[in-house]
N, C-alpha and C positions, 0 to 999 in steps of 0.2 A: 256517641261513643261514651263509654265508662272511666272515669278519669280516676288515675290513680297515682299518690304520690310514694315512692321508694327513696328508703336511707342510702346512706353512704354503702355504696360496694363496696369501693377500697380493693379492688382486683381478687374480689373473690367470687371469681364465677361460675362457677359450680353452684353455688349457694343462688345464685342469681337465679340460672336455667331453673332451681328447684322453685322460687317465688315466683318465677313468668308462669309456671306449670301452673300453678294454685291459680294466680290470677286468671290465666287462660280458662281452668273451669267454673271458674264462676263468674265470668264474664265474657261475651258472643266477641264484643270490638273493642277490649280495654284500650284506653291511651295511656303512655305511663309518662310522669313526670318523674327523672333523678334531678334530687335536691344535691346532686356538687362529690365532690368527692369517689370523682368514677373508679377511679386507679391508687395505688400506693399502698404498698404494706402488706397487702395478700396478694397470694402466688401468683395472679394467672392475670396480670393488668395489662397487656396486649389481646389474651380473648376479650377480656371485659368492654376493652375499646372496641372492638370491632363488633362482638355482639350488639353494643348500644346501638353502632351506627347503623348497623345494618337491619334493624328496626324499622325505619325509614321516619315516615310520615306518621307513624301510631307514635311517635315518640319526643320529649321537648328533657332538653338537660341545660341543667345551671351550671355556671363555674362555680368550684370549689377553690379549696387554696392549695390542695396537692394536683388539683388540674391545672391551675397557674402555675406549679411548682415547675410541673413535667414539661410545659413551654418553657421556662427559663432552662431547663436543665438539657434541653434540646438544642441552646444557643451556648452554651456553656458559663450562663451567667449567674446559677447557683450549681454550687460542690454537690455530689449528690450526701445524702445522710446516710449514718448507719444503717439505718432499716427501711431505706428507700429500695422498691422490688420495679424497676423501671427499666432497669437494660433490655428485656425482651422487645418493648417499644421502642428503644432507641438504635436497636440491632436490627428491625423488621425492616423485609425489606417496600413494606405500605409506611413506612413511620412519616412520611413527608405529607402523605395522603391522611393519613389519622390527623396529624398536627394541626393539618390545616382546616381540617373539619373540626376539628375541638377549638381551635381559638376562636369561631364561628358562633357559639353557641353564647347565649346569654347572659347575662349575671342574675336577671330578675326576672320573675315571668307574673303575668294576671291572666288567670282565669277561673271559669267558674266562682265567679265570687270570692277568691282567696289569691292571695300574695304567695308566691313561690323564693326563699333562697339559700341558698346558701347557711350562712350565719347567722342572720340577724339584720336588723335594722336600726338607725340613730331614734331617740325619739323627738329629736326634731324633724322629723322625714314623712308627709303625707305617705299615702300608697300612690299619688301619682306623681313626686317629688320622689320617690324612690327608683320608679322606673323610666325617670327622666335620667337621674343623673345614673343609673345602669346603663343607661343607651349611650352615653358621653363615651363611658370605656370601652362600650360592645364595638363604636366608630374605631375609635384606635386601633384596638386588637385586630379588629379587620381589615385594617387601611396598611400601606406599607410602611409604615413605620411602627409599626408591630412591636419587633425586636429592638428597639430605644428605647421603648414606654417600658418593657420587660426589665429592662439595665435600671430604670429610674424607682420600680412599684414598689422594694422593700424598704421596709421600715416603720419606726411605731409613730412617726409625727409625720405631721399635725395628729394631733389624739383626737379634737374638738371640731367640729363640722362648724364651718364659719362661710356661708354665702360667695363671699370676697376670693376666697379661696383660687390660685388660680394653678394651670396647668400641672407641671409633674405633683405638687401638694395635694390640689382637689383630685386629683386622681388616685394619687396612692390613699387619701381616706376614705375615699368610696370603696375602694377594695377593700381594705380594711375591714369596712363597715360589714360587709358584704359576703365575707369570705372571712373573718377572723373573730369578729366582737363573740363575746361572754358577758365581760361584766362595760359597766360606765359608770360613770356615775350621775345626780340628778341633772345634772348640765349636759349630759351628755359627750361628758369626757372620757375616753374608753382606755381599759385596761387590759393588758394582756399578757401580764405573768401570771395572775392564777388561770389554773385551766382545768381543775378539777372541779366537785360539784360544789354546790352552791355557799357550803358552809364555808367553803375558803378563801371566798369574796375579802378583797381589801379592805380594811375602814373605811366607807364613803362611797363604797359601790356596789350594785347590785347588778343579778340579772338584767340585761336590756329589755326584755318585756315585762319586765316589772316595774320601770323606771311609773312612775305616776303621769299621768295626765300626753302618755306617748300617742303620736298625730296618727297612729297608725291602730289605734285600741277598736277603732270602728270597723278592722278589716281582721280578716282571719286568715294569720300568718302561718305556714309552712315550710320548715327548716328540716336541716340537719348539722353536722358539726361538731352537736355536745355529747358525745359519745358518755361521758361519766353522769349526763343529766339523765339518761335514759327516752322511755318512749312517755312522753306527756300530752295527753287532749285535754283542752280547755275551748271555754265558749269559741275564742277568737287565736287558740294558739294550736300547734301540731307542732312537735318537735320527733322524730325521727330516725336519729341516729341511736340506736341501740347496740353496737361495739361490735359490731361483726368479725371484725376483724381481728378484737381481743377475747376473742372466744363467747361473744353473747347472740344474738341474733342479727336478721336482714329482715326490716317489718317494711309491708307497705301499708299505707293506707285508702281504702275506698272511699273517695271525696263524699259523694254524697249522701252516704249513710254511716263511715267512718267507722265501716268495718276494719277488723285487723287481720294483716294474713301476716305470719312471720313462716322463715325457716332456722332452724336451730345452727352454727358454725362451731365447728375448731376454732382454738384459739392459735395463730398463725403469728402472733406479735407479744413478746413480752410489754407490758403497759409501759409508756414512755409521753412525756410531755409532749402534746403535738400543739 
């Protein structure tokens, strides 16, 4: 099968069905990876969900942070947002069934020779130190206490990946990591009031894949998230989210030749700190 990784939908699926088209013909058996971010902020994030699922086996999805969001906001443990587009799912009457398939899915994935997530990654973090400690949260989320760990995950500390690290802490910064980072700094201390592009990095910190001498430079990572980073290929990187949502596109990309299929979107969201 043809492996292909897709940005952030953010529940815009119309735009989606128009990207499965493209890929469809230019590929017999594509498999699609979503980098996170399935639902939130554009109109239709109950088709979206269900579309995904019903994909079956052609298809692998990472959690994002508005996909953890929509579990907490399922339990009533975060307020919804202003521009949170989520009561269709929370009203449906499959949302129990949705829910429980989505907390199922991933934080990190390996294949084909590339790292699959979310956000980002510490760079103290191998590629197989990264999808150890994704497995730590994938357990929980799936286990029955589920909804504790959800009560426990927000917040910006520990900022610093420390070993020692234990329960609701080493949890919540693997999320973090995973689901939130932008910038850190060379220690790998993470920051996350700037959220725009690169120029507005803090004193003392940069991109996470730019950090130097990061345990993960030997693997070719695949994200989504930085919506204001745009669509960026480098030897070992792929970044993915191209703003769908805020009126830019929905790009996948073809793993093995890193072709680009986009479709063009409305802009469905005034730009807003996410």
């Amino acid at each position: 099968m043809t492996l292909y990784a897709i940005g952030d939908v953010q529940g815009c699926n119309q735009r989606l069905s128009e990207l499965v088209e493209q890929i469809n013909s230019a590929s017999v058996r594509p498999k699609l990876v979503f980098l996170g971010d399935l639902v939130n902020r554009g109109p239709q994030s109950l088709a979206t969900l269900r579309q995904i699922r019903a994909f079956g086996d052609t298809t692998n999805v990472v959690l994002g942070n508005h996909d953890l969001h929509l579990l907490a906001a399922s339990h009533g443990i975060r307020k919804p947002h202003a521009s949170d587009t989520l009561n269709d799912i929370l009203d449906a009457p499959d949302r129990d069934d949705l829910l429980d398939w989505l907390r199922r899915r991933p934080l990190a994935l390996f294949e084909n020779d590339h790292l699959f997530v979310h956000a980002g990654v510490l760079p103290q973090w191998t590629a197989e130190q990264t999808l150890e400690l994704a497995h730590e949260v994938e357990t929980v989320l799936r286990g029955p206490n589920w909804v504790s760990f959800l009560r426990e995950m927000y917040g910006n500390t520990p900022a610093r990946w420390d070993d020692k690290l234990k329960v609701a802490d080493r949890l919540r910064c693997i999320v973090n990591a995973l689901t939130r980072i932008r910038f850190c700094s060379l220690d790998g201390t993470m920051e996350f009031m700037s959220k725009e592009g690169i120029p507005t990095a803090a004193p003392g910190y940069f991109p996470w894949f730019d950090i130097p001498g990061r345990k993960t430079e030997d693997v070719t990572i695949v994200c989504g998230h930085w919506s204001t980073l745009g669509l960026v290929m480098r030897p070992n990187l792929i970044c993915l989210d191209t703003g769908c949502v805020w009126g830019g596109k929905l790009t996948a990309v073809r793993i093995e030749d890193r072709a680009v299929f986009q479709v063009d979107c409305p802009q469905y969201q005034e730009p807003v700190k996410n």
